[in-house]
N, CA, C and O atoms as a MOPAC input file, in Angstrom:
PM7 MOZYME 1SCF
protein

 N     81.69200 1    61.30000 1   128.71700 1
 C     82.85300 1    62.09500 1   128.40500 1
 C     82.63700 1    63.48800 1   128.99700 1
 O     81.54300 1    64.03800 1   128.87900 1
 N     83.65700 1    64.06700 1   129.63000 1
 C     83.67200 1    65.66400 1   130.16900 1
 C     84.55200 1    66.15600 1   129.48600 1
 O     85.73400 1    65.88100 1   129.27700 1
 N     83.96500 1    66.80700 1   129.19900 1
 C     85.04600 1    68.07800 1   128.39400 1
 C     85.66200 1    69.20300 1   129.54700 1
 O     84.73800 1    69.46600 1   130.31800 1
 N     86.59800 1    69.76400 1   129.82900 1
 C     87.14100 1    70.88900 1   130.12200 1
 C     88.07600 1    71.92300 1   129.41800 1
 O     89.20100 1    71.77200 1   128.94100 1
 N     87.41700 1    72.81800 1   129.48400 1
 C     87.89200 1    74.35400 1   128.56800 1
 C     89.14800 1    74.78500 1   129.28500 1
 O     89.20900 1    74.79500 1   130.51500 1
 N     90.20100 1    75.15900 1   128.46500 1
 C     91.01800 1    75.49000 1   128.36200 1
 C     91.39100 1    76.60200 1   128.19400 1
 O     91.89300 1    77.05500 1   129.22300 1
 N     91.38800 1    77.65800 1   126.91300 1
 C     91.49600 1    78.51000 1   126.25400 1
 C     90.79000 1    78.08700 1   124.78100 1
 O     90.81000 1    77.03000 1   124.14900 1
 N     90.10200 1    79.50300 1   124.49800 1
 C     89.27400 1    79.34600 1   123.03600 1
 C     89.74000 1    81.20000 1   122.32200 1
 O     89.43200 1    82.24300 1   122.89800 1
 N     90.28100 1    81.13600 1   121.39100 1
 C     91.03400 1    82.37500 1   120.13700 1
 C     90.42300 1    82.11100 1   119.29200 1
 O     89.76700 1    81.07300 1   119.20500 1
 N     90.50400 1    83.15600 1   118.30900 1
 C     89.38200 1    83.35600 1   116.69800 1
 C     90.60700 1    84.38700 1   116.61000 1
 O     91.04100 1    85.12900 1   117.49100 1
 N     91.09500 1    84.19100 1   115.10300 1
 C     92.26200 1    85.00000 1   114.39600 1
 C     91.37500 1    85.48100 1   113.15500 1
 O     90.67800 1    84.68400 1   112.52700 1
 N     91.41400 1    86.20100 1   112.99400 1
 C     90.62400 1    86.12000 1   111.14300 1
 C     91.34400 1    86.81700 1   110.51600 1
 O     91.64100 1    87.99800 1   110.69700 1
 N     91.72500 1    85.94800 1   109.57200 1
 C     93.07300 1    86.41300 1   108.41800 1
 C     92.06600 1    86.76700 1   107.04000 1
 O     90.88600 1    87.10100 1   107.14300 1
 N     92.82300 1    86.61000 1   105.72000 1
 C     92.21100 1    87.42500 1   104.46000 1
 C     91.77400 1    86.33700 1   104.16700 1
 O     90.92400 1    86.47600 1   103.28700 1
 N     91.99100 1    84.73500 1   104.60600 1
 C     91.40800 1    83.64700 1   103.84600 1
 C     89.93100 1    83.11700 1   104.48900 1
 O     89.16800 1    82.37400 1   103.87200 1
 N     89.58200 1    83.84600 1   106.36200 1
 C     88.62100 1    83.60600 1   106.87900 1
 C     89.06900 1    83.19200 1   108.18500 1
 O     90.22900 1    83.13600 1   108.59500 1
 N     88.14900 1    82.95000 1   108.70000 1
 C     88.07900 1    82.70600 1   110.55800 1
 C     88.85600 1    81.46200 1   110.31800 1
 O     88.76600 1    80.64000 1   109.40500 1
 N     89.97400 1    81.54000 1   111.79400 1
 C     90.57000 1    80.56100 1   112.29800 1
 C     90.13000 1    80.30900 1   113.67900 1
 O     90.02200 1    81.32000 1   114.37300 1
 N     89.84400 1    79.14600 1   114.24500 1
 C     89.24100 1    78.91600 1   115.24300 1
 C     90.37300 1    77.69800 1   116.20400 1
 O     90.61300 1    76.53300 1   115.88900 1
 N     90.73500 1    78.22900 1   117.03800 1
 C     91.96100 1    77.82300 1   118.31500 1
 C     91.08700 1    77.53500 1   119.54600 1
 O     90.47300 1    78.35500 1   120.22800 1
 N     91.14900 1    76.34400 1   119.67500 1
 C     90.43300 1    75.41400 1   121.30100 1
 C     91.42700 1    74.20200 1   121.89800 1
 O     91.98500 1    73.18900 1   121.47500 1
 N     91.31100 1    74.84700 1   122.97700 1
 C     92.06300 1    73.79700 1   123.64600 1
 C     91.52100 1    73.57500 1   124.85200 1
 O     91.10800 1    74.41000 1   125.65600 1
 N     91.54600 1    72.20100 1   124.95200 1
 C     90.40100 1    71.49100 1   125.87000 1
 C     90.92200 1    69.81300 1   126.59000 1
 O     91.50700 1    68.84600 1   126.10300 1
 N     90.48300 1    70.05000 1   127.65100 1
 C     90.71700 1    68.67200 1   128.35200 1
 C     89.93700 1    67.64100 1   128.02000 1
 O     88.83600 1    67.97300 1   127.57900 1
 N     90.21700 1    66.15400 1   128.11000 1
 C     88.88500 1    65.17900 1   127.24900 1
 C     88.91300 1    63.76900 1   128.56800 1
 O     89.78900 1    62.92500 1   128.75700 1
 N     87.75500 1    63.95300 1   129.20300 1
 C     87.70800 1    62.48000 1   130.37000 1
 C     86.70500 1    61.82800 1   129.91000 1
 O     85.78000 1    62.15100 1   129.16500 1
 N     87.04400 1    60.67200 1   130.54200 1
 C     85.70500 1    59.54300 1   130.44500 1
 C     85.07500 1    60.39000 1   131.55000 1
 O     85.42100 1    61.27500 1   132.33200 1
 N     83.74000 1    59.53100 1   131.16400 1
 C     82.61400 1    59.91300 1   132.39600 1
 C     82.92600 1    58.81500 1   133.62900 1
 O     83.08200 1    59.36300 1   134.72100 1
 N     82.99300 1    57.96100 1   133.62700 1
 C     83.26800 1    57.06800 1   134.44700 1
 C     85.02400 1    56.38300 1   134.85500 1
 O     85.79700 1    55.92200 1   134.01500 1
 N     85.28900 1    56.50100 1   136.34100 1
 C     86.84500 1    55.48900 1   135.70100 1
 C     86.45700 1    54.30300 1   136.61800 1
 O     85.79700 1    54.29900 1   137.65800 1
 N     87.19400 1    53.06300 1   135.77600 1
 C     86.89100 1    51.88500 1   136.69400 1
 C     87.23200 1    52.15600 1   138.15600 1
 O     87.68200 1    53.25400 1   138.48400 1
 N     87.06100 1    51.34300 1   138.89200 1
 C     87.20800 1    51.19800 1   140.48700 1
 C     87.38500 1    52.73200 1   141.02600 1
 O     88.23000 1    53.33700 1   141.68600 1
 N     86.28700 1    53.00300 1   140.47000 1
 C     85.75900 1    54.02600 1   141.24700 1
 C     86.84200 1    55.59900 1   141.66800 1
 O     86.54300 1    56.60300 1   142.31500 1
 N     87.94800 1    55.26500 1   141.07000 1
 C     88.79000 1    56.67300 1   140.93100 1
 C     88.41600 1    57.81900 1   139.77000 1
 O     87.38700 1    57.78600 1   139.09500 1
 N     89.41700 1    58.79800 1   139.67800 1
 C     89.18500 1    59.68900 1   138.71100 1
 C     89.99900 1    59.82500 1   137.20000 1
 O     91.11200 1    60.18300 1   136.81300 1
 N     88.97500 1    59.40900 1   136.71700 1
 C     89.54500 1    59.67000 1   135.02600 1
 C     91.08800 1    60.24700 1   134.56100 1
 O     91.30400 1    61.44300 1   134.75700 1
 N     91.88700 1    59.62100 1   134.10500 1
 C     92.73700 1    60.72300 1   133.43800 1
 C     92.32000 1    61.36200 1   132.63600 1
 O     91.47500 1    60.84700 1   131.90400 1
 N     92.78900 1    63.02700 1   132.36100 1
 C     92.24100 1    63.77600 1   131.22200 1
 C     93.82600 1    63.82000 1   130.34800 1
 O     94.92100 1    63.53000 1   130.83000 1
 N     93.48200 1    64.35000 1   128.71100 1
 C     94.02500 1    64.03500 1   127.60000 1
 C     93.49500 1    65.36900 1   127.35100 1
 O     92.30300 1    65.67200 1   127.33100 1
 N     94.85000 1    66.41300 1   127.09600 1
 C     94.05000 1    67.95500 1   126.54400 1
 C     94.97700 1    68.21300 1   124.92100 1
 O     96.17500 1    68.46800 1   124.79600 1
 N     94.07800 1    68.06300 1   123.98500 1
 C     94.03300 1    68.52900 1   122.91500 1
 C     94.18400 1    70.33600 1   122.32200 1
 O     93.66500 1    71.16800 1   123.06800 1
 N     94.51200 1    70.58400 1   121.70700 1
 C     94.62000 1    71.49500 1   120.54900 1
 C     93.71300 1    71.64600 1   119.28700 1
 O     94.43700 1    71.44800 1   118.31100 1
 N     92.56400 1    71.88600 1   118.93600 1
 C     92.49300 1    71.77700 1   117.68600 1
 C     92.70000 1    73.23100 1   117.20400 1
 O     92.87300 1    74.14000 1   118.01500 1
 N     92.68000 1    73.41400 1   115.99800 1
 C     92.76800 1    74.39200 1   115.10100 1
 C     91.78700 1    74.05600 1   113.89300 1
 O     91.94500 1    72.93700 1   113.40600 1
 N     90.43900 1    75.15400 1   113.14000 1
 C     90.00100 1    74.80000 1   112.43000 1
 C     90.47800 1    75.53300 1   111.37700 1
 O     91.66900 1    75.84500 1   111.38000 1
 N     89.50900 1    75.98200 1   110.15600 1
 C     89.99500 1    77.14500 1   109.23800 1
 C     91.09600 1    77.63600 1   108.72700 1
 O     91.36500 1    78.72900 1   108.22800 1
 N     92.20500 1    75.86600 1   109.08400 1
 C     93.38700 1    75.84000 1   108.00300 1
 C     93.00000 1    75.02200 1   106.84000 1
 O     91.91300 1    74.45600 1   106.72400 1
 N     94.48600 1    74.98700 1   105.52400 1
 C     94.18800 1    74.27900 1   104.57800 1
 C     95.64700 1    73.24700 1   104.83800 1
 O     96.73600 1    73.64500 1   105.25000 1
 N     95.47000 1    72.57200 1   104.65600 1
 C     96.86500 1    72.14000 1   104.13400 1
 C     98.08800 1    72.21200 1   105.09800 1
 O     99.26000 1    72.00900 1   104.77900 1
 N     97.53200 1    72.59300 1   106.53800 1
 C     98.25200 1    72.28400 1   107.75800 1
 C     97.83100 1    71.58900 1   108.83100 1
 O     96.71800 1    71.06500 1   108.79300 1
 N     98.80700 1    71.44600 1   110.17700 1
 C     98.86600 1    70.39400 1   111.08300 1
 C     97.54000 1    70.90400 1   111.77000 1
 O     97.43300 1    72.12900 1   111.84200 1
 N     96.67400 1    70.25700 1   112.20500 1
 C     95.49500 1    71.35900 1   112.86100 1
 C     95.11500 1    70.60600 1   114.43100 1
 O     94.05200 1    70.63700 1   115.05100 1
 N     96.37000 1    69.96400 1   114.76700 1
 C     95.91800 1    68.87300 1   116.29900 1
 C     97.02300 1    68.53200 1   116.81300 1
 O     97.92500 1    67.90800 1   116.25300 1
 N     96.98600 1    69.05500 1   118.25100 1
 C     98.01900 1    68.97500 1   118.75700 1
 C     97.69100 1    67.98900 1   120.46300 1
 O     96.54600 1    67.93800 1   120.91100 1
 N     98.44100 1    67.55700 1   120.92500 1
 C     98.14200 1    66.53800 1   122.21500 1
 C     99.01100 1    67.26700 1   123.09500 1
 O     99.77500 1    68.12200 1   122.64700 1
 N     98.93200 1    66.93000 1   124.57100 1
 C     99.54900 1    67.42400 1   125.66400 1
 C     99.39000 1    66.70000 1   126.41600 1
 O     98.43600 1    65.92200 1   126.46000 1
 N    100.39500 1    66.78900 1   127.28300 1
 C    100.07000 1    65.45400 1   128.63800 1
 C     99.93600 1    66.34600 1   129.68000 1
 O     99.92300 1    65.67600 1   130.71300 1
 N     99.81700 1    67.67700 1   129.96300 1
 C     99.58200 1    68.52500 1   131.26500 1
 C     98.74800 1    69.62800 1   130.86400 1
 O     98.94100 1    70.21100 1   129.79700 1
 N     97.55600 1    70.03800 1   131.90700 1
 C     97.58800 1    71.59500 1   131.91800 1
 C     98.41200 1    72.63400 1   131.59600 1
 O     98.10500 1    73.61200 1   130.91500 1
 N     99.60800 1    72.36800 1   132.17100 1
 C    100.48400 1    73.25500 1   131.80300 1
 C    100.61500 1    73.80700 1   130.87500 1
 O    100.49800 1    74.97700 1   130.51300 1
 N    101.11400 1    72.09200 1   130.07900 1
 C    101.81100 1    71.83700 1   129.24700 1
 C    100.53200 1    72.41400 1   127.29000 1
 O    100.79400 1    72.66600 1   126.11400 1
 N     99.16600 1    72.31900 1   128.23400 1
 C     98.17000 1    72.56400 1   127.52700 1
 C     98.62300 1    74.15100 1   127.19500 1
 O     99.36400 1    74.38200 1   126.23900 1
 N     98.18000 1    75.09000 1   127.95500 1
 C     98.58400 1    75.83900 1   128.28700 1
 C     99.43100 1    77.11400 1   127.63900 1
 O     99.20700 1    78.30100 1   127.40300 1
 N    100.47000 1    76.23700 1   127.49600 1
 C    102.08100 1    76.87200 1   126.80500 1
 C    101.77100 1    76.36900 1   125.43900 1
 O    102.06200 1    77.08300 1   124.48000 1
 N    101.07300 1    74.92700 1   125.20900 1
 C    101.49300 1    75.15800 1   123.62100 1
 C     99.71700 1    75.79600 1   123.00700 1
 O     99.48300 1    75.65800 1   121.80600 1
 N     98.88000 1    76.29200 1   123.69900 1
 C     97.98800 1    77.14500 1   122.86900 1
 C     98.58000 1    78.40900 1   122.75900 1
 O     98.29000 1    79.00800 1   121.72300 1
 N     99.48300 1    79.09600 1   123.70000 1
 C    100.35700 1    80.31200 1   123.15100 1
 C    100.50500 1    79.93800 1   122.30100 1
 O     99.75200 1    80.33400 1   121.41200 1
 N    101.75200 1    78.73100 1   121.87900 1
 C    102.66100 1    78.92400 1   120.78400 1
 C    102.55200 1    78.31200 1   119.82200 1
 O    103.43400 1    78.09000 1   118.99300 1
 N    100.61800 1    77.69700 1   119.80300 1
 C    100.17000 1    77.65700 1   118.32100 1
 C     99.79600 1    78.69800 1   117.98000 1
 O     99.79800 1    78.87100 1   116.76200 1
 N     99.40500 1    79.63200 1   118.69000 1
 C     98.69800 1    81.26300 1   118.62500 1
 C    100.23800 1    81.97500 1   117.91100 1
 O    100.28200 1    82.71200 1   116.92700 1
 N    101.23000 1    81.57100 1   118.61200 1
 C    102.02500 1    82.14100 1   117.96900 1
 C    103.01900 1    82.10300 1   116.30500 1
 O    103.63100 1    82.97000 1   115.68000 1
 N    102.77800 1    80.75100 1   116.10000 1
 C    102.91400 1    79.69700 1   115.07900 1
 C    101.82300 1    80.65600 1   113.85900 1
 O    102.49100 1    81.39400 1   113.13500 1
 N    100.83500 1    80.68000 1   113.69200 1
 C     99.53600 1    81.09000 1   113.47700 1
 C    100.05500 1    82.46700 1   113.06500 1
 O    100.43000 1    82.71900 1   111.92000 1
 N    100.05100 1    83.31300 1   114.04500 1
 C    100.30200 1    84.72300 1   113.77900 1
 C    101.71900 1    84.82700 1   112.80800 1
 O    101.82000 1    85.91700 1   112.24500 1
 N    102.93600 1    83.75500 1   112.50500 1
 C    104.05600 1    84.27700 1   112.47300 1
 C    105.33600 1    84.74500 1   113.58500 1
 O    106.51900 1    84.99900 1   113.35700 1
 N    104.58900 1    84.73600 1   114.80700 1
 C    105.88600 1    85.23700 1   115.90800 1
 C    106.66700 1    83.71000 1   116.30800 1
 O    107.69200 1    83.77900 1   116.98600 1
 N    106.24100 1    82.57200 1   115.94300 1
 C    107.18100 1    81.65400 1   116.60700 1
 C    106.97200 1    80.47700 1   115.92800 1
 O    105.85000 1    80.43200 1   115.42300 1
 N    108.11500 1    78.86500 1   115.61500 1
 C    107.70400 1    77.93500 1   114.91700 1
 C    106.74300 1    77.27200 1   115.56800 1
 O    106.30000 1    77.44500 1   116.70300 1
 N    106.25600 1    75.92500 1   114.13200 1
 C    105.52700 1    75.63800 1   114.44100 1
 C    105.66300 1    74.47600 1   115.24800 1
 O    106.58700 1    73.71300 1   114.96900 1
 N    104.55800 1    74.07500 1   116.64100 1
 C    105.18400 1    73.56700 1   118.15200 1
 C    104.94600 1    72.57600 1   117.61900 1
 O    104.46000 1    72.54800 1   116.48800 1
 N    105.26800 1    71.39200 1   118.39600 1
 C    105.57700 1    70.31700 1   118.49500 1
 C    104.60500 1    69.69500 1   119.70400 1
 O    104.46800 1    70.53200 1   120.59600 1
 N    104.00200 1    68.63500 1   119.92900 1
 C    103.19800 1    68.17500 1   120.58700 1
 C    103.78100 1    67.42100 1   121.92800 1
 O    104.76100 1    66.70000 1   121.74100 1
 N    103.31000 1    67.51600 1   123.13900 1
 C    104.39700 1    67.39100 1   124.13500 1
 C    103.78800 1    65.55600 1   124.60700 1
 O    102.60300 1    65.23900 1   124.71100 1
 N    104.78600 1    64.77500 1   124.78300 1
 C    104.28800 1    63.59200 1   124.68100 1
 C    103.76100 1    63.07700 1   125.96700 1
 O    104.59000 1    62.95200 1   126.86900 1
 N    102.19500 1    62.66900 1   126.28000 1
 C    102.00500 1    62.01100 1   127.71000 1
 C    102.44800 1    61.76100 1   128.40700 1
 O    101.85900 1    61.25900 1   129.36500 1

């Protein structure tokens, strides 16, 4: 498995550190010898009782929604929606 970094945020509110990563996820190997698709995730740690994982089917698309969980998070915008493969 390869990981690729994305963007990594730390918010720290009055309840404690929130921790924002977003990251690409490949096999190490792809059959017949091509290249892996990657699958880039969202997590969020240091919530209670909320959505803390989000999926993306692009860089881009990675990208735009770690803003606008950052923004979700802070209060400036709702909370996103996961963009489908």
């Amino acid at each position: 498995m390869t990981l690729y970094p994305v963007a990594d945020d730390v918010l720290f509110a009055p309840g404690g550190r929130v921790v924002i990563r977003t990251y690409g996820v490949a096999r190490a190997g792809a059959a017949g010898g091509g290249s892996a698709p990657v699958a880039y995730r969202t997590w969020v740690t240091g919530l209670r009782d909320q959505p803390r994982y989000w999926r993306w089917g692009h860089f881009e698309d990675a990208c735009r929604g770690h803003r606008r969980v950052i923004e979700w998070l802070t209060g400036r915008g709702p909370l996103p929606a996961a963009v489908a493969a």
